[in-house]
C-alpha positions in Angstrom: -66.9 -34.3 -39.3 -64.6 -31.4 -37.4 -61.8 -32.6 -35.4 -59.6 -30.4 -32.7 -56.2 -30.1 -33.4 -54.1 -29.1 -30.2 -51.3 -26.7 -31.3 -48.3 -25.1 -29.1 -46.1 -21.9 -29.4 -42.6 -22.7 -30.0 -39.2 -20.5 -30.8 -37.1 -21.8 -33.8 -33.9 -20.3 -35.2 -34.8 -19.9 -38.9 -32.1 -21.6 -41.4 -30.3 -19.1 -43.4 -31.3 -16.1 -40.6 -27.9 -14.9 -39.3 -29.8 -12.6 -37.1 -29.8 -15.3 -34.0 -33.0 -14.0 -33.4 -35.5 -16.7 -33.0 -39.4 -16.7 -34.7 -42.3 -18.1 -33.0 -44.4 -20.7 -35.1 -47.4 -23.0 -34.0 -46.8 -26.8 -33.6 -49.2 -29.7 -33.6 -49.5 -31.5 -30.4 -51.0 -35.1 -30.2 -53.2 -35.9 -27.6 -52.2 -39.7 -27.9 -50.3 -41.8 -30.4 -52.9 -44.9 -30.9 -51.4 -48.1 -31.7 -52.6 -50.7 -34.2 -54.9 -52.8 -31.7 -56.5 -50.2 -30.8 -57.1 -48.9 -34.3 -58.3 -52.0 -34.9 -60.6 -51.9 -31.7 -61.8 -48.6 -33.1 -62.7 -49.6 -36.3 -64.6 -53.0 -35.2 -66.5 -50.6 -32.7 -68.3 -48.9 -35.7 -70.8 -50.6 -36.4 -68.3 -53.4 -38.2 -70.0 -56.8 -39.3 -66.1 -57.7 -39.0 -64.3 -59.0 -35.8 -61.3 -57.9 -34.2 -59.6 -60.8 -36.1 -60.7 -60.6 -39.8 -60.0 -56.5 -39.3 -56.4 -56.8 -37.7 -56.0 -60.0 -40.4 -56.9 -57.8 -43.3 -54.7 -54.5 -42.2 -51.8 -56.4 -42.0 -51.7 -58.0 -45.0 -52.4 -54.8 -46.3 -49.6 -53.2 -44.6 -47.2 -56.0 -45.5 -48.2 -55.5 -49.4 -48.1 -51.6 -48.9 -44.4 -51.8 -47.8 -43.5 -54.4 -50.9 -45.1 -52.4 -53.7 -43.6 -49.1 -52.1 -40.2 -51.0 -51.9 -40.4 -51.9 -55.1 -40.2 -48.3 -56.2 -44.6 -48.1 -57.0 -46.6 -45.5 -55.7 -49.8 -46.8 -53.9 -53.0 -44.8 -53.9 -54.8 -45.9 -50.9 -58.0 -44.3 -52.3 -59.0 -40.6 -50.6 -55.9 -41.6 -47.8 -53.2 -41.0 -49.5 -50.6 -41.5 -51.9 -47.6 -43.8 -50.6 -43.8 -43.3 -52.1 -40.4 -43.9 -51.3 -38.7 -40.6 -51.3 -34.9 -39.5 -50.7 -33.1 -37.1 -49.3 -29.9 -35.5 -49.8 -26.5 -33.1 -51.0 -26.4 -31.6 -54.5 -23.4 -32.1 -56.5 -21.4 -29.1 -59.0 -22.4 -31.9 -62.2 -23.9 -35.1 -63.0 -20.8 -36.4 -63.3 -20.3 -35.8 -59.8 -22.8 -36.9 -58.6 -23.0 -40.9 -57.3 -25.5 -42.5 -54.8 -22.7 -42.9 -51.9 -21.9 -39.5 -51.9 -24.8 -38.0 -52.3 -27.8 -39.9 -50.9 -28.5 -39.3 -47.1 -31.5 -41.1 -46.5 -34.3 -42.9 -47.9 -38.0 -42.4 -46.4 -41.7 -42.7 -46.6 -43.6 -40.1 -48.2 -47.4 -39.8 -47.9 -49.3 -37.2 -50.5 -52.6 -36.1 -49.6 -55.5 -36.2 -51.6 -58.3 -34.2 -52.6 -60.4 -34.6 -50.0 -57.5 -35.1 -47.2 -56.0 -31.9 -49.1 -54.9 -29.0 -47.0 -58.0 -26.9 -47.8 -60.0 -29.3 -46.8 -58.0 -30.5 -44.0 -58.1 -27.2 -42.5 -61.6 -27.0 -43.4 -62.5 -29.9 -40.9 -60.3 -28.9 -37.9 -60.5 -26.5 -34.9 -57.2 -25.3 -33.4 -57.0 -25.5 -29.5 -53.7 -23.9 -28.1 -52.0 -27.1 -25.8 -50.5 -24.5 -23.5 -48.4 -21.3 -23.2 -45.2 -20.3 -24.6 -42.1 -20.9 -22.3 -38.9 -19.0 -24.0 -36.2 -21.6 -24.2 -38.5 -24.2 -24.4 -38.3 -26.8 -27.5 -40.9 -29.2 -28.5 -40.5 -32.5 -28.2 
């Protein structure tokens, strides 16, 4: 299976780059986001012996059990998906003494590993780039 990836130029200041000149780097650009029903809808089209129902039923309780085991501090392997993690983000302190959770912790978010076969090899492997459109200077992506 190949997929097209749309991609488009953008200008970014680079952190730590005093310069103020700006680099160019390639961004992804989604066609569409789809949301769940129609995922559903896509996956019932395929052939599934499953309705609408039983699929959206099952992904949900799925879903609901992903976010408590992932709450709960576990990471999930949702077989060649992914791995699913609570991650954090944050400032670094001089000492462990120093360092506390107020202080220091920022923000607290999902983080999804690949796997082998969703790996970035492979990944790039099974995808065409398409450039989404030209470069405008002083443009910034959305």
């Amino acid at each position: 299976m190949t997929g097209i990836i749309k991609y488009k130029k953008k200008a970014i200041k680079v952190a730590g780059d005093n310069s103020g000149k700006k680099k160019i780097i390639g961004v992804t650009v989604p066609d569409r986001t789809v949301s769940f029903d129609d995922f559903i809808t896509h996956i019932a089209n395929h052939n599934s012996p499953y309705s609408r129902g039983v699929i959206k039923g099952v992904m949900t309780d799925a879903l609901d059990c992903l976010k408590e085991l992932v709450l709960d501090g576990k990471n999930v392997r949702l077989s060649d998906l992914g791995l699913f993690s609570v991650g954090i983000t944050g400032k670094s302190a001089d000492s462990l003494e120093e360092w506390n959770v107020q202080q220091n912790v920022t923000g607290v978010h999902l983080v999804v590993r690949n796997t082998k076969s969703w790996g970035n090899t492979e990944l790039r492997k099974q995808v065409r780039l398409l450039e989404a459109g030209s470069y405008t200077p002083g443009e910034s992506a959305a």
